[in-house]
TINU-348419 format. One line per 10 residues: number of its first residue (from 1); their letters; for each residue x, y, z of C-alpha. Coordinates in steps of 0.05 Angstrom, whole numbers, plus 5000, padded with zeros to 4 digits. Example, Ala and Ser with C-alpha at 12.3 -4.5 7.8 and 13.67 -1.06 7.14 Angstrom:
BEGIN
1 = AS = 5246,4910,5156 | 5273,4979,5143
end
This chain:
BEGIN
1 = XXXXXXXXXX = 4572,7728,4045 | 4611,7767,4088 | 4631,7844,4054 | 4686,7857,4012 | 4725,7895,4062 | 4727,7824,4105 | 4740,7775,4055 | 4800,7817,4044 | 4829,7813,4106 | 4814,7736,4113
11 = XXXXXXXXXX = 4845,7708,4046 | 4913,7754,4059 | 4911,7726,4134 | 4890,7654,4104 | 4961,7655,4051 | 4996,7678,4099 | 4983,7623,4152 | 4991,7577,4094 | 5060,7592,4068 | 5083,7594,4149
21 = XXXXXXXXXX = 5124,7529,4162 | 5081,7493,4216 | 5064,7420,4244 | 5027,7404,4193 | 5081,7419,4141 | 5133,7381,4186 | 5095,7315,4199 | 5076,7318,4122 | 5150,7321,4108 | 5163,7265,4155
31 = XXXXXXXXXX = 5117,7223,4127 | 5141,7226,4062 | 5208,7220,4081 | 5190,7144,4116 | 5135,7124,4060 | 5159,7158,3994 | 5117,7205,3951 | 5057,7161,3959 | 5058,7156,4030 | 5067,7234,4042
41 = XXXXXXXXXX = 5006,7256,3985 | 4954,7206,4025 | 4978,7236,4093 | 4975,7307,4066 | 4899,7286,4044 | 4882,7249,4110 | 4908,7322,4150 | 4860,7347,4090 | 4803,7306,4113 | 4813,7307,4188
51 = XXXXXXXXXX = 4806,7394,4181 | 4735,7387,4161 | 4725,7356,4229 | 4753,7423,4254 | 4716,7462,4200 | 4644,7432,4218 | 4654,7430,4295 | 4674,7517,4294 | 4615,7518,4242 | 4571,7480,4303
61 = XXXXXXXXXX = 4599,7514,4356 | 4629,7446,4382 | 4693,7471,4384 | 4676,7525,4440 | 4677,7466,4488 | 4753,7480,4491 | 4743,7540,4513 | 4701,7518,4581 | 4723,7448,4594 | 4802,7467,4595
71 = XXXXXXXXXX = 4804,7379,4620 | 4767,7372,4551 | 4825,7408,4517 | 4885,7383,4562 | 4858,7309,4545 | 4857,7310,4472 | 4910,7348,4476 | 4968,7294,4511 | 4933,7227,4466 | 4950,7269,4410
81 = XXXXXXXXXX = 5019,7276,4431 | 5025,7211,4449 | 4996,7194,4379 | 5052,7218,4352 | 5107,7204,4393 | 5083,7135,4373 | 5086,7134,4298 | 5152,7161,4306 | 5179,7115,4343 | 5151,7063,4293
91 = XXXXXXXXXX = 5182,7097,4249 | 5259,7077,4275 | 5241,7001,4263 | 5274,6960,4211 | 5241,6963,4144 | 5221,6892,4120 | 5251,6906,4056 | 5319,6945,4060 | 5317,6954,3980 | 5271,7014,3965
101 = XXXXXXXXXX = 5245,7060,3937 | 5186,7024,3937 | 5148,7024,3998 | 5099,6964,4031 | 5033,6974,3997 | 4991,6975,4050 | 5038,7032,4086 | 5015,7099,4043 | 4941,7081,4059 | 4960,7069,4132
111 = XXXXXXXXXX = 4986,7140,4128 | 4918,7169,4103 | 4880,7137,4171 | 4934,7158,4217 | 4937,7229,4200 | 4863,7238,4204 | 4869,7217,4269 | 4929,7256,4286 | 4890,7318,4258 | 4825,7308,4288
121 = XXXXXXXXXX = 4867,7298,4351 | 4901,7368,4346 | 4858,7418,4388 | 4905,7466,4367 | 4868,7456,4307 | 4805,7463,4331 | 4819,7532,4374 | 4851,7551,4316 | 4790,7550,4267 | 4745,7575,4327
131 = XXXXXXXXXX = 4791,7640,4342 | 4808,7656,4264 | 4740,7638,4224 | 4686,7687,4271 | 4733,7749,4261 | 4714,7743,4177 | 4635,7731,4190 | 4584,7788,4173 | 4517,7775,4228 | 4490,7833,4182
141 = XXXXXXXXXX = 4489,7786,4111 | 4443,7748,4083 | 4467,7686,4086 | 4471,7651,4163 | 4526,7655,4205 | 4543,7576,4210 | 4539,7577,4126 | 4595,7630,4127 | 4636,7594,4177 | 4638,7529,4130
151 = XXXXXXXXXX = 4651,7562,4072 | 4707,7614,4101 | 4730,7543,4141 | 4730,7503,4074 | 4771,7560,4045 | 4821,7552,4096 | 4834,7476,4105 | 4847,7485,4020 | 4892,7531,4027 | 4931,7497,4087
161 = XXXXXXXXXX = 4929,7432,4054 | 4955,7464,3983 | 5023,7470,4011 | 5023,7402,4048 | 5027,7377,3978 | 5077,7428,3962 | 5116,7401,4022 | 5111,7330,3994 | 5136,7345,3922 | 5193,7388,3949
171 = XXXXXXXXXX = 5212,7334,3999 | 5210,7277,3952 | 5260,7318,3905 | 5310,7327,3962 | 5306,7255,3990 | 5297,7218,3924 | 5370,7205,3915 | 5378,7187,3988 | 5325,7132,3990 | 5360,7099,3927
181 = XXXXXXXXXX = 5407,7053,3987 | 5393,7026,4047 | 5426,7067,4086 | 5402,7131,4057 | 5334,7092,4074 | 5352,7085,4148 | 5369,7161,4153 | 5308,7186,4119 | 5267,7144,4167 | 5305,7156,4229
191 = XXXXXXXXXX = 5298,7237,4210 | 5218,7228,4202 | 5210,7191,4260 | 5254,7246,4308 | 5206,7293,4269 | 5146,7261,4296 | 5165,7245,4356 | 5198,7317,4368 | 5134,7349,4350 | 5091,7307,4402
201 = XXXXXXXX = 5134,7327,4462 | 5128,7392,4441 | 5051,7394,4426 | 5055,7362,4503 | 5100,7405,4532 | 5068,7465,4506 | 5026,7501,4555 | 4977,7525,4510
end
């Protein structure tokens, strides 16, 4: 493993990236808002799921194709953002049921699949793990170098997706008493899905 005087370094750098309000955090929160409690834990676990994509491609090396095919990067890039600025939009149609709380049952396990896709379609992601996880990796230890990249990378996608399900508890508090009426249904939906589709235009605006 790497020494003590890197793992430092990495698990203050890793907390603090955590507890910073990002994407992640936001489409979590918008997913809960439109599928209830439910809805927003299985998305939080499908970002969960989609990082290890990230975490094994940096511990590969995949994820250096970014770096020298800049079309790779722009590609994956604009479907993800178009990814998203679909499920918000879905998001704005009528509910079949306008009495909730409860939500469809086959809409929080929809939420799982779509936000492994939305994560595995994040680049950002991907540079993200490449840039950050090398700068914690001892060549001198004993163990190899693509070993301390999962483990560092496992560390990280934990701690990340530790305060997506924050994000989900302390959004279901605020918006329970909202989503008891149908029009405090149509709000929380209509917020989620300018949320969603807010964060593609900007994931395909950005120029980097």
């Amino acid at each position: 493993m790497p020494a003590l005087d890197l793992l430092i370094p990495f698990f203050a750098a890793t907390l603090l990236f955590a507890v910073m309000p990002g994407p992640a955090i936001l489409y979590t929160a918008a997913q809960t808002m439109a599928r209830g409690p439910k809805g927003g834990m299985l998305a939080a676990l499908g970002i969960h799921v989609g990082g290890y994509v990230h975490v094994v491609a940096a511990a590969t090396g995949l994820s250096a194709v970014f770096r020298f095919v800049p079309e790779a990067y722009l590609a994956v890039k604009i479907i993800g953002a178009l990814y998203l600025i679909w499920l918000g939009i879905c998001f704005f149609r009528k509910p079949r049921e306008e009495a909730l709380p409860q939500v469809n049952a086959r809409s929080p396990l929809g939420a799982f699949f779509q936000s492994i896709v939305v994560e595995v379609l994040n680049p950002k992601a991907a540079l993200f793990f490449i840039a950050f996880l090398p700068q914690f990796v001892d060549p001198g230890a004993g163990w190899p170098l693509w070993l301390q990249l999962l483990i560092l990378g496992t560390f990280v996608n934990i701690a990340f997706s530790s305060m997506d399900f924050v994000t989900v508890a302390l959004t279901s508090t605020m918006v329970g008493m909202v989503r008891r009426n149908a029009v405090g249904q149509r709000i929380v939906r209509a917020v989620g899905g300018s949320v969603l589709v807010a964060l593609g235009v900007h994931l395909a605006a950005s120029r980097s």
